[in-house]
C-alpha positions as a Markdown table, in Angstrom:
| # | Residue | x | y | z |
|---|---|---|---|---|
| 1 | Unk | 106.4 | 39.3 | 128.6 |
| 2 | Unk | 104.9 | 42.6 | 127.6 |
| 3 | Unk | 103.7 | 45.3 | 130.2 |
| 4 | Unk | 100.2 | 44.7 | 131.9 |
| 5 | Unk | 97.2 | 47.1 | 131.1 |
| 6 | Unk | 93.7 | 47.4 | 131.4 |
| 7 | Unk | 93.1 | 48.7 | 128.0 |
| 8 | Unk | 95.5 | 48.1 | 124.9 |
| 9 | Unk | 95.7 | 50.2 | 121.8 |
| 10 | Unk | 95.8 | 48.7 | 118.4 |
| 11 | Unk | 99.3 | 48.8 | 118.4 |
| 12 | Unk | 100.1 | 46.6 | 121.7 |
| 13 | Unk | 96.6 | 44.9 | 120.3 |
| 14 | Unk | 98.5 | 43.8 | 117.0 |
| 15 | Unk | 102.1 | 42.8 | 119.4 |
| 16 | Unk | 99.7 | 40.6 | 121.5 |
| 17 | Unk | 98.5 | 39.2 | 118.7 |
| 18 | Unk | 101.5 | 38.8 | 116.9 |
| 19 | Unk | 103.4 | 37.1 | 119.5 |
| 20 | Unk | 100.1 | 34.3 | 120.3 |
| 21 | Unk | 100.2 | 33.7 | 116.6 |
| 22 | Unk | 104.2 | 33.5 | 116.5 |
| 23 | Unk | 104.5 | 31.3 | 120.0 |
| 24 | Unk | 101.5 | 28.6 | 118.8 |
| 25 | Unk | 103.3 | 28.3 | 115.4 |
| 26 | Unk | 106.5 | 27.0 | 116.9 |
| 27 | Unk | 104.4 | 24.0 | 117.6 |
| 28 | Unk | 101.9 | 23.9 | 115.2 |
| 29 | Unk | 104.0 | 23.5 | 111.2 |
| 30 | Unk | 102.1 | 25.3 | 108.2 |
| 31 | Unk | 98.7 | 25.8 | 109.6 |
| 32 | Unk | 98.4 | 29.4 | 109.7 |
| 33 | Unk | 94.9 | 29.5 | 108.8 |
| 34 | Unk | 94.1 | 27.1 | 111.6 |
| 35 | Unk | 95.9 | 29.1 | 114.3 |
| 36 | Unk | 94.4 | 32.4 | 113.4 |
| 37 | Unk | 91.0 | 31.1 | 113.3 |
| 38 | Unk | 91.9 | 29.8 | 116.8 |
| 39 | Unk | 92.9 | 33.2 | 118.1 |
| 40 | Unk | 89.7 | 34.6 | 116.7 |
| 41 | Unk | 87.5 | 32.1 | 118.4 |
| 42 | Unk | 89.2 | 33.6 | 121.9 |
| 43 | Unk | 89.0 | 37.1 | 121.0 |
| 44 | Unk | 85.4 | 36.6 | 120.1 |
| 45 | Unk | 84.5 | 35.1 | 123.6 |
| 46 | Unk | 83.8 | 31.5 | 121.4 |
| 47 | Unk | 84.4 | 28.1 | 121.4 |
| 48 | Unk | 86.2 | 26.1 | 119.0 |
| 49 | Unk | 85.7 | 22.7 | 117.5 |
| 50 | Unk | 89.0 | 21.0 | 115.9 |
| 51 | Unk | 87.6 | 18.3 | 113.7 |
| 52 | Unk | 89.7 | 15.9 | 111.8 |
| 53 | Unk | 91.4 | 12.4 | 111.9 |
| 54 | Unk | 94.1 | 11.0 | 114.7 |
| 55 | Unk | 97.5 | 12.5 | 114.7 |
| 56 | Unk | 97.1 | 15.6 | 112.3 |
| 57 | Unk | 97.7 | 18.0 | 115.2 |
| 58 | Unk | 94.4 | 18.9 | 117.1 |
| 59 | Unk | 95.3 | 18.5 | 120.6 |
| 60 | Unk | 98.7 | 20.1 | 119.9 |
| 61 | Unk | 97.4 | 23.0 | 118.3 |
| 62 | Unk | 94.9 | 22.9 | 121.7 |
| 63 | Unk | 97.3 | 22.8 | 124.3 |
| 64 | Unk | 99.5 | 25.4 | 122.5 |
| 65 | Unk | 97.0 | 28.1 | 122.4 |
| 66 | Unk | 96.5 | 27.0 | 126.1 |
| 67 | Unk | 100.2 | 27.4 | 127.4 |
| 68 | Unk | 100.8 | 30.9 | 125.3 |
| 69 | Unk | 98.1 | 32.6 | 127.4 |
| 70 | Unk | 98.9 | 32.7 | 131.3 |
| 71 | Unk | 95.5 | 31.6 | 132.4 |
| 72 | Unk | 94.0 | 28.8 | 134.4 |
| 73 | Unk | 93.7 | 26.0 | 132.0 |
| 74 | Unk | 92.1 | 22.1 | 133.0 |
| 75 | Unk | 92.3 | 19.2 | 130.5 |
| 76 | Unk | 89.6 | 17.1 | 130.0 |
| 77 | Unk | 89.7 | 13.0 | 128.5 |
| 78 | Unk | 86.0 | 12.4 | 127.1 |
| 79 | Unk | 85.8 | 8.6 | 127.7 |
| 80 | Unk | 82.3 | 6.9 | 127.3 |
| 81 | Unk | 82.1 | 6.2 | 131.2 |
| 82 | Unk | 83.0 | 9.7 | 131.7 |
| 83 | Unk | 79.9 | 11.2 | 134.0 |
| 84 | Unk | 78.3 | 15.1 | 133.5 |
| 85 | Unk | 79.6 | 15.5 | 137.1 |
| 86 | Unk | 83.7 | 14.8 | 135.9 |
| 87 | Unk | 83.2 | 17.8 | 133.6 |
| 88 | Unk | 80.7 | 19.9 | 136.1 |
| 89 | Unk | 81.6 | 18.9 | 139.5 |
| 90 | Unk | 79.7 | 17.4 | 142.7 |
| 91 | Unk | 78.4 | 18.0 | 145.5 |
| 92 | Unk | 80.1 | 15.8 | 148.7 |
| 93 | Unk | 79.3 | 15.8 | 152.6 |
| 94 | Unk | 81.6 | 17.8 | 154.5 |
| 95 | Unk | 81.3 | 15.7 | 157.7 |
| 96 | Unk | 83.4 | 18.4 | 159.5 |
| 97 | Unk | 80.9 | 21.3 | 159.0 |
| 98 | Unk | 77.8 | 18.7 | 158.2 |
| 99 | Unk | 76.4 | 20.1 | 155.4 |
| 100 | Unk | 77.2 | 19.6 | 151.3 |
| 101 | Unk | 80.2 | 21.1 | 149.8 |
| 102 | Unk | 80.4 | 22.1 | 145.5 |
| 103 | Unk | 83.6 | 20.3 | 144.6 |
| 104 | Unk | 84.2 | 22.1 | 141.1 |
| 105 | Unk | 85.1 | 20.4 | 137.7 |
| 106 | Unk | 87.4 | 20.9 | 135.1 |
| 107 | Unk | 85.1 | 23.2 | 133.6 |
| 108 | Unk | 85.8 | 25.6 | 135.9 |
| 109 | Unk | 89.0 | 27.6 | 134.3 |
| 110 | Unk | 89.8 | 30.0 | 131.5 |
| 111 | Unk | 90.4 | 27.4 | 128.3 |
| 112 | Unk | 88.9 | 24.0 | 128.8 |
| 113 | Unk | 90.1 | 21.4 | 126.5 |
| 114 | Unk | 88.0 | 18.8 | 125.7 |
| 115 | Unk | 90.2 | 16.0 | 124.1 |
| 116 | Unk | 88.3 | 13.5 | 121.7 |
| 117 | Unk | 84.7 | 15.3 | 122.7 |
| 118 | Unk | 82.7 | 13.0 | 120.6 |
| 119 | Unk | 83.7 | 9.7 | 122.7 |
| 120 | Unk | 82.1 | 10.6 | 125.4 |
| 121 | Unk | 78.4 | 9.5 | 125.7 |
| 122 | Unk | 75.6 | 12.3 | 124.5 |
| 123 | Unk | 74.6 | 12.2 | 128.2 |
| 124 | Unk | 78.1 | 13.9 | 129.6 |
| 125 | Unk | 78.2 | 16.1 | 126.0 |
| 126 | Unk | 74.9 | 17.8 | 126.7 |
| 127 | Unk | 76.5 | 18.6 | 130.5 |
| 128 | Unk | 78.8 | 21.3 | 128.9 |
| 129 | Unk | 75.6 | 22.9 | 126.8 |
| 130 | Unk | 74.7 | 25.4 | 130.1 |
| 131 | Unk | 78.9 | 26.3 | 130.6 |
| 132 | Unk | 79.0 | 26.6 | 127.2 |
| 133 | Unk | 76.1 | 28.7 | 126.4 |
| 134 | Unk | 75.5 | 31.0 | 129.7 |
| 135 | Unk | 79.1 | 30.6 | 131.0 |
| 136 | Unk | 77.8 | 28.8 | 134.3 |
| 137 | Unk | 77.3 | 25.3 | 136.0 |
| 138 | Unk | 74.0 | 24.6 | 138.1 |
| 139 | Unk | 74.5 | 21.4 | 140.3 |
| 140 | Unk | 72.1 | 20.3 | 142.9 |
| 141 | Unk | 69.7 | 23.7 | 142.5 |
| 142 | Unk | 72.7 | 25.8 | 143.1 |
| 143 | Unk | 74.6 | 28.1 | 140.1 |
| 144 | Unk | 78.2 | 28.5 | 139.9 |
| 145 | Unk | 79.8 | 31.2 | 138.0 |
| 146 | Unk | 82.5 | 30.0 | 135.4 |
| 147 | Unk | 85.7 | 32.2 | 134.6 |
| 148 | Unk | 85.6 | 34.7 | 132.3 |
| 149 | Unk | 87.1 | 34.7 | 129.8 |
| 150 | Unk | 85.9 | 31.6 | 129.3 |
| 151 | Unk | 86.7 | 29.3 | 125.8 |
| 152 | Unk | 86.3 | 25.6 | 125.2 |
| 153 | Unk | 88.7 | 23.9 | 122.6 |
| 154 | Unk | 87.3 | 20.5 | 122.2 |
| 155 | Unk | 88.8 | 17.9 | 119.6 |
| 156 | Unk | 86.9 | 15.1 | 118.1 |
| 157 | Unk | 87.5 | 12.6 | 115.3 |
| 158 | Unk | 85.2 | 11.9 | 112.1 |
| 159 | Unk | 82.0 | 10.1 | 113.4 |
| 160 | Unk | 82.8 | 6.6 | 111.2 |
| 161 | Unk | 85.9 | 5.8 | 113.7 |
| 162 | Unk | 85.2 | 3.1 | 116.3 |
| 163 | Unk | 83.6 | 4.6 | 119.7 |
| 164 | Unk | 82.3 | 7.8 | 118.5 |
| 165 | Unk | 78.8 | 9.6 | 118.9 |
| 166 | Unk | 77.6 | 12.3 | 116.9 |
| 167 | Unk | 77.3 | 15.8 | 118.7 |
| 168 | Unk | 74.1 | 16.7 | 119.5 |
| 169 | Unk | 73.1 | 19.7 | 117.3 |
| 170 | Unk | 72.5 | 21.8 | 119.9 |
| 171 | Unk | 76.1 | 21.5 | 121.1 |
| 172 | Unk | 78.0 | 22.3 | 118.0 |
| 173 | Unk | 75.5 | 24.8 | 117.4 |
| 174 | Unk | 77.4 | 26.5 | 120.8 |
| 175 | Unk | 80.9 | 26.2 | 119.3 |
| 176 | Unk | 81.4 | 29.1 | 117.3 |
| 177 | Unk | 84.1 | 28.2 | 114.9 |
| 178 | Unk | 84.6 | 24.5 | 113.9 |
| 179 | Unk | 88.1 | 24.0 | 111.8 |
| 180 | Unk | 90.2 | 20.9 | 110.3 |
| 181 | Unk | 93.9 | 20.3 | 110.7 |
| 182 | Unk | 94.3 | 18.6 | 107.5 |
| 183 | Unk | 97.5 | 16.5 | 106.6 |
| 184 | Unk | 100.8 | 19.1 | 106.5 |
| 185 | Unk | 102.9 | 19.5 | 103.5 |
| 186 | Unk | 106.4 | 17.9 | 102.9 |
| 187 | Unk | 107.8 | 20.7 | 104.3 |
| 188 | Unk | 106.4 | 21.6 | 107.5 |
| 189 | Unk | 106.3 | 17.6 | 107.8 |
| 190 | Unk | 109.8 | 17.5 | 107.2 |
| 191 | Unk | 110.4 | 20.6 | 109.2 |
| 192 | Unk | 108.0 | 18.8 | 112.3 |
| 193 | Unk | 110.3 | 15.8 | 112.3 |
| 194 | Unk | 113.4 | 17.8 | 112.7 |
| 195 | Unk | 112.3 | 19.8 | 115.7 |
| 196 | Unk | 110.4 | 17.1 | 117.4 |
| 197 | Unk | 113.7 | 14.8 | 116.9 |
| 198 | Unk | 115.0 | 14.8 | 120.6 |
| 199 | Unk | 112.1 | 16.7 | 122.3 |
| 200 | Unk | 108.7 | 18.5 | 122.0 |
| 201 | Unk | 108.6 | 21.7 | 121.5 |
| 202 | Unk | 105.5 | 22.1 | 123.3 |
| 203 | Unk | 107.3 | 21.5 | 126.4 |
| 204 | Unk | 109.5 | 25.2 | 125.4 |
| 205 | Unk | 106.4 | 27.5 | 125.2 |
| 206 | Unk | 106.2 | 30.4 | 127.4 |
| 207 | Unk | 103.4 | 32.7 | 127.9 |
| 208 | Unk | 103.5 | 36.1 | 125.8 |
| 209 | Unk | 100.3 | 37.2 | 127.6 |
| 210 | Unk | 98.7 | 37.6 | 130.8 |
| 211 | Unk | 95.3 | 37.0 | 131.5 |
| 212 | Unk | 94.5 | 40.6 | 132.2 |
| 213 | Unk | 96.1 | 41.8 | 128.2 |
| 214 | Unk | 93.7 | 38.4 | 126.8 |
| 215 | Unk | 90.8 | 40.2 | 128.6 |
| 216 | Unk | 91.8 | 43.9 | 127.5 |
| 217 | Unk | 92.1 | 42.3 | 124.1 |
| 218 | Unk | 88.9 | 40.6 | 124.1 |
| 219 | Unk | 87.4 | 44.0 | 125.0 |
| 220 | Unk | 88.7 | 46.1 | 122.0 |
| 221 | Unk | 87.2 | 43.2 | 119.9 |
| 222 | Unk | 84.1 | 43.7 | 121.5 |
| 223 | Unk | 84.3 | 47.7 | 120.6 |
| 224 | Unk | 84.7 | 46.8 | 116.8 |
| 225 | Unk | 82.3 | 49.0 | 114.7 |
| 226 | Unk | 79.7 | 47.1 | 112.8 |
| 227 | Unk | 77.3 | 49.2 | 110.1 |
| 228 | Unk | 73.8 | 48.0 | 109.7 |
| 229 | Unk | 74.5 | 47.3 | 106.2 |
| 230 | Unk | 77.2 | 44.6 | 107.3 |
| 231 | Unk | 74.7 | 43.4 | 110.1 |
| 232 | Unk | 72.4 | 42.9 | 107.3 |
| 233 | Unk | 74.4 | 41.3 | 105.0 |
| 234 | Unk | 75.2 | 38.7 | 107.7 |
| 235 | Unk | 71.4 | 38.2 | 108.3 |
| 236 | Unk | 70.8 | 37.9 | 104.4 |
| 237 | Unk | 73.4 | 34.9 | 104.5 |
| 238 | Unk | 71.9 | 33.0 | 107.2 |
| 239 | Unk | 68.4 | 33.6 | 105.8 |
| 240 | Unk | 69.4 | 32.0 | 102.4 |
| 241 | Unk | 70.6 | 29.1 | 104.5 |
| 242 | Unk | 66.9 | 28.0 | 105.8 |
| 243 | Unk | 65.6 | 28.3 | 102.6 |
| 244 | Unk | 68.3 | 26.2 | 100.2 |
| 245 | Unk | 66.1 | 23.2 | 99.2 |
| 246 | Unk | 69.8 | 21.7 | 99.3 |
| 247 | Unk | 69.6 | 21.8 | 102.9 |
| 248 | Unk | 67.3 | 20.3 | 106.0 |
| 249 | Unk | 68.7 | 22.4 | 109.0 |
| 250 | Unk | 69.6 | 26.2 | 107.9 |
| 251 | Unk | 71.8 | 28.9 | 110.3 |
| 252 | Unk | 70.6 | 29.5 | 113.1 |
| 253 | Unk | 69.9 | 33.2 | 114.8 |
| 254 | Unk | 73.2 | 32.2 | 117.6 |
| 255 | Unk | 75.1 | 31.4 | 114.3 |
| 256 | Unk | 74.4 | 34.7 | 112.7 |
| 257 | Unk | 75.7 | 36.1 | 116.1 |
| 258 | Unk | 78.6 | 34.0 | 115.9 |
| 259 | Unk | 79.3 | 35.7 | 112.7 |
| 260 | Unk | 79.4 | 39.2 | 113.8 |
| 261 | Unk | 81.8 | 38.4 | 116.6 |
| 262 | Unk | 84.3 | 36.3 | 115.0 |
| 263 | Unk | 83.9 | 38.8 | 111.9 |
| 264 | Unk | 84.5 | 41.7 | 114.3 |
| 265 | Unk | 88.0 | 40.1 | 115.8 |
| 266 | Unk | 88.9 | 39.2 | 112.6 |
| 267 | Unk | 89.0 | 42.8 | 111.3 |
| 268 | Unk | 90.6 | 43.6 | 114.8 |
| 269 | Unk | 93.4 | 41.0 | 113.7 |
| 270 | Unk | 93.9 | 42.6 | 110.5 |
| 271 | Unk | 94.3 | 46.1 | 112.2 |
| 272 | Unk | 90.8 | 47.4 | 111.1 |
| 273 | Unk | 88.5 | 49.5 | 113.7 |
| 274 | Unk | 85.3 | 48.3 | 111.0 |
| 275 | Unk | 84.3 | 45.3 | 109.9 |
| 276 | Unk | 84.0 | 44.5 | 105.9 |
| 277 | Unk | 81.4 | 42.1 | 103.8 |
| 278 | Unk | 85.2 | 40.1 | 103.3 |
| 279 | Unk | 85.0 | 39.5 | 106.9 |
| 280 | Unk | 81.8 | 37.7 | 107.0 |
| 281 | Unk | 82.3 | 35.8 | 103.6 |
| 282 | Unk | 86.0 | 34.5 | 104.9 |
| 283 | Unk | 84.0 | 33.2 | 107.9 |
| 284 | Unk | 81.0 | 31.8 | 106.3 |
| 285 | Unk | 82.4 | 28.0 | 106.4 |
| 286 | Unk | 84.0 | 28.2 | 109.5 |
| 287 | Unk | 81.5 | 29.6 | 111.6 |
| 288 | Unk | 78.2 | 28.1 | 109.3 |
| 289 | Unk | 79.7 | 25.1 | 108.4 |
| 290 | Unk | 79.2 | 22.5 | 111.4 |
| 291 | Unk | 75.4 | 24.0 | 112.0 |
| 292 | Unk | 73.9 | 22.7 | 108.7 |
| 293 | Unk | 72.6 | 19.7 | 107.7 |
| 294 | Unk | 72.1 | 18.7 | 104.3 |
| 295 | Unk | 69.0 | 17.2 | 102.6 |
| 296 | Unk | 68.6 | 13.8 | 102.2 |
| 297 | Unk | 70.1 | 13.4 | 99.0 |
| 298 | Unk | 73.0 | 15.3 | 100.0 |
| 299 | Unk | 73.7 | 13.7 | 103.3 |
| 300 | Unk | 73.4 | 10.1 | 101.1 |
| 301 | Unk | 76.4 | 10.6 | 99.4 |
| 302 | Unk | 78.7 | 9.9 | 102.7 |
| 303 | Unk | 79.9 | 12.7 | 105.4 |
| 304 | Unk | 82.8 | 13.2 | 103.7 |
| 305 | Unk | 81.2 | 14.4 | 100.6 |
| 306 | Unk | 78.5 | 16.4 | 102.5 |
| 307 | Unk | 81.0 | 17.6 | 104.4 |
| 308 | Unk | 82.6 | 19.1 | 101.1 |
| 309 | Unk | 79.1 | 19.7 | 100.0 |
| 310 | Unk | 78.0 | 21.7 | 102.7 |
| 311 | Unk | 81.3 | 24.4 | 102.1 |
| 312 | Unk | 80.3 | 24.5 | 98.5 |
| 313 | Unk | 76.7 | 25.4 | 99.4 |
| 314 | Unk | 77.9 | 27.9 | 101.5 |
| 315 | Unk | 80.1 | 29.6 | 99.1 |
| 316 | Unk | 77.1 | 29.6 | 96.2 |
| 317 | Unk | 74.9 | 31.5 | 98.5 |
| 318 | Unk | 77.5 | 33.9 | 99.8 |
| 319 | Unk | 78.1 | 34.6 | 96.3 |
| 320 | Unk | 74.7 | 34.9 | 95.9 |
| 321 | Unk | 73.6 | 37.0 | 98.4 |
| 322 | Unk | 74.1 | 40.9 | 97.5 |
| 323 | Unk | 76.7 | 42.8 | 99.5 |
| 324 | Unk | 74.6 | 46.1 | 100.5 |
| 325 | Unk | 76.1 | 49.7 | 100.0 |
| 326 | Unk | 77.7 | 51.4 | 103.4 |
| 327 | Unk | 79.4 | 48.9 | 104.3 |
| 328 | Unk | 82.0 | 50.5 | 105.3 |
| 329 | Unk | 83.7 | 52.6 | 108.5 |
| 330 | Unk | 81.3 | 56.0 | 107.4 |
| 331 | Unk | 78.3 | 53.9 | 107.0 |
């Protein structure tokens, strides 16, 4: 395990980085994409939606993000008699002392991961909307800090399966980057089949870093230089969104934020002190994508097809939308 430090250059920055990427991708066959937009969503303080059918890898790619960072991590089975207070926590009697006691929930611990987050009733989803957003839990009057860092990977299946609920908008408007597994290739398919043959190699992962490197990462992230000119090129993007006659429910101002952050570890990632227009247009679908809602013509094709409708949007207005001079580090 590399040394501990309160601050890390770009160099120990990129090792960290390097060696999260590396250790997840032991478990996790030809998804690259998926686990570096993972690793962005943490660096950027978000949370992260994995959307896609059973068996493609979601909760694998969950829990191995989870066991390459030494932090407190808590599980969590959304079920659709699951109560807000399993996620939250409860108050009890203390007949000892006579008075209440907080009992804390699973929420209360670095990376949460919410397994199948769509089964559970829109009751116990709208519990994690106060965590999520404000990085507490308020039970019985009382507020209770949550841990910082704090980052939610919840996995849920396509709405047309058996047992599901929709997410509320306002909840997947709070997870910053939403991504799909997709089906692997016939190699890394091959290649999963071979190395899962006698065990899992879930079970092998270490951690590569310690909660205080994640936070000292997290805060050169957060020092990433933005230039107004990429600030309003994001804004310009979102804007578009609210006005496409193609679409009912534009960006919102949270998502634009979203934007910035995930844009700003993302050029962190790629050994950048600036962030770049290229930032923001490789984001655009991840970060936008889950937020919008198409028109009614759209949406009446079938999710699928909006789903695929909805990137496509996306990409026209990001090609659309002009990419302002001084974007750069001197701007």
């Amino acid at each position: 395990m590399a040394k501990s430090s309160d601050t890390v250059d770009f160099g120990e920055f990129h090792a960290f980085s390097r060696d999260i990427l590396q250790s997840v991708e032991t478990v996790i066959d030809g998804k690259h994409e998926a686990v570096e937009l993972a690793l962005v969503t943490v660096l950027a303080e978000g949370h992260l939606l994995i959307e896609d059918v059973p068996g493609v890898g979601k909760t694998m790619l969950a829990k191995a993000l989870a066991r390459s960072i030494d932090c407190t991590v808590n599980r969590i089975q959304f079920t659709p008699d699951l109560l807000p207070s399993d996620v939250t926590g409860v108050s009890v009697f203390n007949q000892g002392q006579r008075e209440f006691e907080f009992k804390p929930g699973p929420m209360f611990a670095n990376i949460v991961i919410g397994d199948e987050i769509n089964r559970a009733s829109p009751k116990t989803q709208s519990a994690l909307l106060e965590s999520m957003e404000e990085g507490q839990v308020s039970v019985d009057g009382v507020t209770y800090p949550l841990a910082r860092p704090f980052t939610v990977v919840a996995t849920q299946n396509p709405v047309e399966m058996e047992g599901t609920y929709p997410l509320p908008e306002a909840q997947r408007d709070r997870f910053m980057i939403r991504i799909s597994m997709g089906y692997p290739d016939d190699a890394a398919e091959l290649a999963m089949l071979q190395r899962r043959e006698t065990s899992s190699p879930l079970d092998l992962l270490e951690p590569v870093v310690n909660l205080k490197q994640l936070t000292a990462m997290i805060g050169l992230v957060r020092g990433i230089f933005v230039s107004e000119a990429v600030e309003q090129y994001a804004v310009s993007i979102a804007q578009e969104t609210r006005r496409d006659r193609e679409l009912r429910l534009g960006a919102s101002p949270r998502a634009t934020l979203h934007l910035i952050r995930a844009a700003k570890a993302r050029a962190a990632l790629d050994g950048r002190e600036f962030v770049l227009p290229d930032d923001i247009d490789a984001l655009a679908v991840p970060v936008l994508g889950h937020r919008l809602i198409a028109s009614a013509r759209v949406a009446g094709a079938g999710s699928a097809f909006q789903a695929n409708s909805i990137a496509d949007i996306i990409h026209r207005v990001v090609a659309g939308t002009a990419v302002p001079l001084g974007t750069g580090a001197s701007a």
